[in-house]
C-alpha positions as CSV (number, residue, x, y, z in Angstrom):
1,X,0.0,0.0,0.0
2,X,1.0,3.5,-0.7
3,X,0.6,6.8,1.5
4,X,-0.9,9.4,-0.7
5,X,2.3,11.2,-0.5
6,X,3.7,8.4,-2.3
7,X,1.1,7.6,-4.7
8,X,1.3,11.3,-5.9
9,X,5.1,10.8,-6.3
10,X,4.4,7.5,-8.6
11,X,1.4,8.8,-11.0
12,X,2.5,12.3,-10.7
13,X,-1.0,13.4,-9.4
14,X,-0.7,16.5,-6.9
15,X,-1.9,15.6,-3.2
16,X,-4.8,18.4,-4.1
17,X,-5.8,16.1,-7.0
18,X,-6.1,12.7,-5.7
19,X,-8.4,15.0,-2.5
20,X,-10.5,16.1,-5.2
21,X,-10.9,12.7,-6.9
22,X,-11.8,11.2,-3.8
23,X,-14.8,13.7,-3.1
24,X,-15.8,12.8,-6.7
25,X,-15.7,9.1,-6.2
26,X,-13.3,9.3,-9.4
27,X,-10.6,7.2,-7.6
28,X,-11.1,6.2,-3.8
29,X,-8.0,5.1,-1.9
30,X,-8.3,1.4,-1.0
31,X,-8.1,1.7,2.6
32,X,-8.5,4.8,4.9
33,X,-7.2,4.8,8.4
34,X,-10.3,5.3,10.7
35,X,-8.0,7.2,13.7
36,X,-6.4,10.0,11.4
37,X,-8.3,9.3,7.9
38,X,-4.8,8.8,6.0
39,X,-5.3,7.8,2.7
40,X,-3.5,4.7,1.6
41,X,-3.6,2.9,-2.2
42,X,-2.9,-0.3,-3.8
43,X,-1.9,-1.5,-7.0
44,X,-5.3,-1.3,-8.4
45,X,-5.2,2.1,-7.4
46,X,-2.0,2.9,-9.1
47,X,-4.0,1.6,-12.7
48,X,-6.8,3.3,-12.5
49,X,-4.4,6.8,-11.3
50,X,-2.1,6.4,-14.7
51,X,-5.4,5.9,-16.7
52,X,-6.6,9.3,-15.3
53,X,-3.8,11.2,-15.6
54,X,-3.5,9.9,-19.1
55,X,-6.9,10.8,-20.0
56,X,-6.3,13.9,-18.6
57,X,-3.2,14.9,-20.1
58,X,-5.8,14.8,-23.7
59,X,-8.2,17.0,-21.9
60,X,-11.1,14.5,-20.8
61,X,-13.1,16.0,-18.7
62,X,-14.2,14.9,-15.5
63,X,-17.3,13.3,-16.2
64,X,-15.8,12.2,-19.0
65,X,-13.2,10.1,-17.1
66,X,-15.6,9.2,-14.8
67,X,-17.4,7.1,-17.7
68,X,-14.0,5.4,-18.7
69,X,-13.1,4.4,-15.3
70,X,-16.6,2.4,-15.5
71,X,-16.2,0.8,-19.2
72,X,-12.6,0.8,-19.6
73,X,-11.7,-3.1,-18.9
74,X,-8.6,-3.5,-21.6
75,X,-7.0,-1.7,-24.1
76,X,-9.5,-2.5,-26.5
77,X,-12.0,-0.9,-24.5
78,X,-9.9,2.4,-24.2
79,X,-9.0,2.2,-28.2
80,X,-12.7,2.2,-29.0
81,X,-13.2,5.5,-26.5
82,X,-9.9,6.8,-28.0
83,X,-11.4,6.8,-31.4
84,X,-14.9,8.2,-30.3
85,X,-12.8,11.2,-28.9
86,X,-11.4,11.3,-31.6
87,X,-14.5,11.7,-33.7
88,X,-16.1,14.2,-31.2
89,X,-12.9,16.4,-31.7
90,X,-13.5,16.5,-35.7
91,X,-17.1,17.1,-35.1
92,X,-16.2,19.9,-33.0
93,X,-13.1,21.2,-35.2
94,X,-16.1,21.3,-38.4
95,X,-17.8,23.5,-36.4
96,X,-15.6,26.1,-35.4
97,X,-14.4,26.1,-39.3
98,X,-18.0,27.3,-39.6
99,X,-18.2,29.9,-36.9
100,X,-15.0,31.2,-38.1
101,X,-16.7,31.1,-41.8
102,X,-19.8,33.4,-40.2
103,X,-17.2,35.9,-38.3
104,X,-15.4,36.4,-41.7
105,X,-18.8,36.8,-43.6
106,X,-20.1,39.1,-40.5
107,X,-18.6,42.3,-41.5
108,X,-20.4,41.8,-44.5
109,X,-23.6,41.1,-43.2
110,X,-23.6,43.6,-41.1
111,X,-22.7,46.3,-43.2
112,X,-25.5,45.1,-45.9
113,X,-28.1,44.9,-42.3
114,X,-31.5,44.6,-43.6
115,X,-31.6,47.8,-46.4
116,X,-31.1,45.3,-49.1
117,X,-34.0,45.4,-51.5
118,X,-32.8,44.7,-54.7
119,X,-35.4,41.8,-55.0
120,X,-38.0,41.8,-57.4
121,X,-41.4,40.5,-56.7
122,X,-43.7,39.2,-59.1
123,X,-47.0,37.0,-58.7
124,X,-46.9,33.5,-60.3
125,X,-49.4,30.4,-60.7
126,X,-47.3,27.4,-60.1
127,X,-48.9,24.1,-61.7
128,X,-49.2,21.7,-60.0
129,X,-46.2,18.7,-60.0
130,X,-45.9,15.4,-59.5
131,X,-42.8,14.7,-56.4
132,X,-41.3,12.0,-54.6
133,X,-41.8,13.6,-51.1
134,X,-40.1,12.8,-47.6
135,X,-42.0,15.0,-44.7
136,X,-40.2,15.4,-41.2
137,X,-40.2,17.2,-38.1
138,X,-37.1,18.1,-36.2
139,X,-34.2,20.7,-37.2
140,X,-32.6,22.3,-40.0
141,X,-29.4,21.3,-40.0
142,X,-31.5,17.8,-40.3
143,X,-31.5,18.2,-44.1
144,X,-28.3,17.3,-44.9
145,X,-28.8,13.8,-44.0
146,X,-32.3,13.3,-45.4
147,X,-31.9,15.0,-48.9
148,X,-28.8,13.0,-49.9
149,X,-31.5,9.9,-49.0
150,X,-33.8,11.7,-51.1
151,X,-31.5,11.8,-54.1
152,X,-30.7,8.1,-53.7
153,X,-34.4,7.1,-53.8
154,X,-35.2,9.2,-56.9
155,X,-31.8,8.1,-58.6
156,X,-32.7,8.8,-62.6
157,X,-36.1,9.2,-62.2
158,X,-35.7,13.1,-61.3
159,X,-37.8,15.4,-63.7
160,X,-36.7,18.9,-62.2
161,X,-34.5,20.5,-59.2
162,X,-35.5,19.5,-55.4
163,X,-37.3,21.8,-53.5
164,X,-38.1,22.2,-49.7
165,X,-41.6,22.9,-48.6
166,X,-41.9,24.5,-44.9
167,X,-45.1,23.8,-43.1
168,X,-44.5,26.5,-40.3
169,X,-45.0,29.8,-40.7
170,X,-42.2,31.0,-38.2
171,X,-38.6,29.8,-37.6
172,X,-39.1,26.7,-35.3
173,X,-36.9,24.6,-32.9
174,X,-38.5,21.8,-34.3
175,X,-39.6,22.5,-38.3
176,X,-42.2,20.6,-40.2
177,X,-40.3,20.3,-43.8
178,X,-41.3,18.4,-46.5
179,X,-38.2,17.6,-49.0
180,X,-39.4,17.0,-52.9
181,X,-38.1,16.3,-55.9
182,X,-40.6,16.1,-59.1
183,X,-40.5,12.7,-61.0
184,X,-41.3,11.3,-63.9
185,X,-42.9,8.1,-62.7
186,X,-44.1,6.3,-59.7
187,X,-41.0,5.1,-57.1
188,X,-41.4,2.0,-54.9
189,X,-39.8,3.1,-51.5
190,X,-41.7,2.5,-48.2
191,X,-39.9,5.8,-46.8
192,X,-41.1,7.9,-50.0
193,X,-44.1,8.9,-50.3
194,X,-45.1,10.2,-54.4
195,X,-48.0,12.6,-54.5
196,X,-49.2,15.4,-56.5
197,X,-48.7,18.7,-55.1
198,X,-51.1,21.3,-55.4
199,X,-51.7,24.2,-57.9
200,X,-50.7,27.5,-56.1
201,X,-50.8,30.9,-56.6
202,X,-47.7,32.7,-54.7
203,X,-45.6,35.7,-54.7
204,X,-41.9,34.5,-56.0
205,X,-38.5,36.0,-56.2
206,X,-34.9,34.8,-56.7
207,X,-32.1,35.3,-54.1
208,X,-28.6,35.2,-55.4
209,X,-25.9,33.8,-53.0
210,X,-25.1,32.6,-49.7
211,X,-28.0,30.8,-47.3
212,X,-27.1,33.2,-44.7
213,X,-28.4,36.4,-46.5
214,X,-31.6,34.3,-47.6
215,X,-33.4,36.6,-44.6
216,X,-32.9,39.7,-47.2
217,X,-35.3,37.5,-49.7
218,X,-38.1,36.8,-47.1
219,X,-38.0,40.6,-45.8
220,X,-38.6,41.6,-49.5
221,X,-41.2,39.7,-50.1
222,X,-43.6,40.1,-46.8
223,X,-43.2,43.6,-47.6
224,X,-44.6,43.3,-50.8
225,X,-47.2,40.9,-48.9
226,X,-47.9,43.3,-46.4
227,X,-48.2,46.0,-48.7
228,X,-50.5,44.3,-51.2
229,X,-52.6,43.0,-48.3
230,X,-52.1,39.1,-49.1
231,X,-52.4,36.9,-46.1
232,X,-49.7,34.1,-46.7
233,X,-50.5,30.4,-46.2
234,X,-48.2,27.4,-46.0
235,X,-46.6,25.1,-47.2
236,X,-44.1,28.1,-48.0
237,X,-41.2,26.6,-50.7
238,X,-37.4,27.0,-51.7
239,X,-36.6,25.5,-55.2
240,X,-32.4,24.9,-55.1
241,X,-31.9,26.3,-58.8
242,X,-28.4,25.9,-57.9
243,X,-27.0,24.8,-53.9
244,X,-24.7,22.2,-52.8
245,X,-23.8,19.1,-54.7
246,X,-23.9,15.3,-52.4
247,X,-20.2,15.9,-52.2
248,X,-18.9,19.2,-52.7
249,X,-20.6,22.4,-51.4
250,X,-19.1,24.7,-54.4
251,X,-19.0,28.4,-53.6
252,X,-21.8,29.8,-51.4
253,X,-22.0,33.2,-53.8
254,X,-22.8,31.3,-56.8
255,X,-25.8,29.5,-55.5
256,X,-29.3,30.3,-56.7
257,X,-32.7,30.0,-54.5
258,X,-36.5,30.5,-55.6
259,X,-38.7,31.3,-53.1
260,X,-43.0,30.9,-53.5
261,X,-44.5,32.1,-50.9
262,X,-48.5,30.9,-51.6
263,X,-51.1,33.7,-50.6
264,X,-54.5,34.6,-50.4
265,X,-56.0,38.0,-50.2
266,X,-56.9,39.6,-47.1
267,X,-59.3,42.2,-47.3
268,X,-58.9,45.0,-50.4
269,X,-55.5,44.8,-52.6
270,X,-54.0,47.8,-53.0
């Protein structure tokens, strides 16, 4: 057994640490002297100490190292949580390669505010079009996994550019989307439902560029909506004229985006 001045000396934990482990049940001395509640550890200790100070040294946190003391059992175990670090770490690294994307675009944005209005509005009749359709409610970001899915279903049977169709009429934590793509024919997929979507009559315009200025598009048009006393109605749609390929995301300033915006009119139009 090892006094705790010792056992810091072996696993080069401080004294302070191996207190503060204790309190955490993170690693408990073996046996504790009930007179003068010395601290002394064993060789089992000594393990799980190097395993902590290890995980430790590549920034696990606490509660972190808390979970591998439970599951780690062999090397094998601690390769497996090695590698899921690992992919957290890449997950994380993507997504301050995007924040730091936003800051350098934020001058920008900032600078253009909301005073662009260099969007022309017209009213359209859309016919209505045959779509292989895949409906969902959660986020977003949530796209990216469904419409590659989407694309895969459809494979040659695509008869125009896939579009989104948003059920909601605010931004929502959790979003009722509908992806489509028109088709030619009839699919057989359990998770793909083919329908025909409705003739519509909608207020349309085409935004130029980067998904994060698409908010200058949707000002433009509920002023025109507003102005023109339409009262909107959903589904609401964005037709990807030209966005990100299944692969390659291609440059953000070249992309295209139609937005319908179906309406009805409320009260006298202007």
């Amino acid at each position: 057994m090892y006094k705790i001045s010792q056992f810091s000396k072996i696993t080069g934990l401080t004294v302070k640490a191996l207190r503060y482990y204790d309190e955490e049940n993170l690693l408990k001395p073996s046996y504790r002297n009930k007179e003068n509640q010395y601290r002394y550890y064993g060789d089992d200790d000594l393990k799980k100490g190097m395993l902590i100070k290890y995980l430790r040294s590549l920034d696990f946190s606490i509660m972190e190292i808390k979970e591998c003391i439970e599951v780690v059992k062999s090397e094998e175990d601690l390769a497996y949580i090695l590698q899921e670090k690992i992919n957290i770490i890449e997950k994380n690294i993507s997504k301050e390669k995007e924040l730091i994307l936003k800051m350098n675009l934020g001058t920008s944005l900032f600078g253009k505010g909301l005073k662009d209005n260099s969007y022309p509005i017209e009213t359209v009749e859309i016919d209505s079009v045959f779509a292989a359709a895949f409906r969902f409610t959660g986020k977003y970001s949530d796209l990216e996994h469904y419409v590659p899915r989407l694309y895969k279903a459809v494979k040659n049977n695509k008869n125009g550019r896939h579009f989104n169709c948003y059920y909601d009429e605010a931004c929502m934590e959790e979003a009722d989307i509908e992806l489509c793509i028109p088709i030619k024919k009839q699919i057989k997929d359990s998770n793909i439902k083919c329908k025909w979507l409705p003739k519509i009559k909608a207020i349309r315009t085409i935004h130029y560029g980067s998904y994060e200025t698409l908010h200058l598009a949707y000002k433009a048009l509920f002023e025109y909506a507003n102005t023109h006393h339409l009262k909107m109605i959903t589904p609401s749609r964005e037709i990807y004229a030209k966005g990100p390929g299944m692969i390659f995301h291609g440059n953000p300033a070249n992309y295209i985006t139609e937005i319908l915006l179906p309406y009805e009119i409320d009260g006298k139009e202007s």
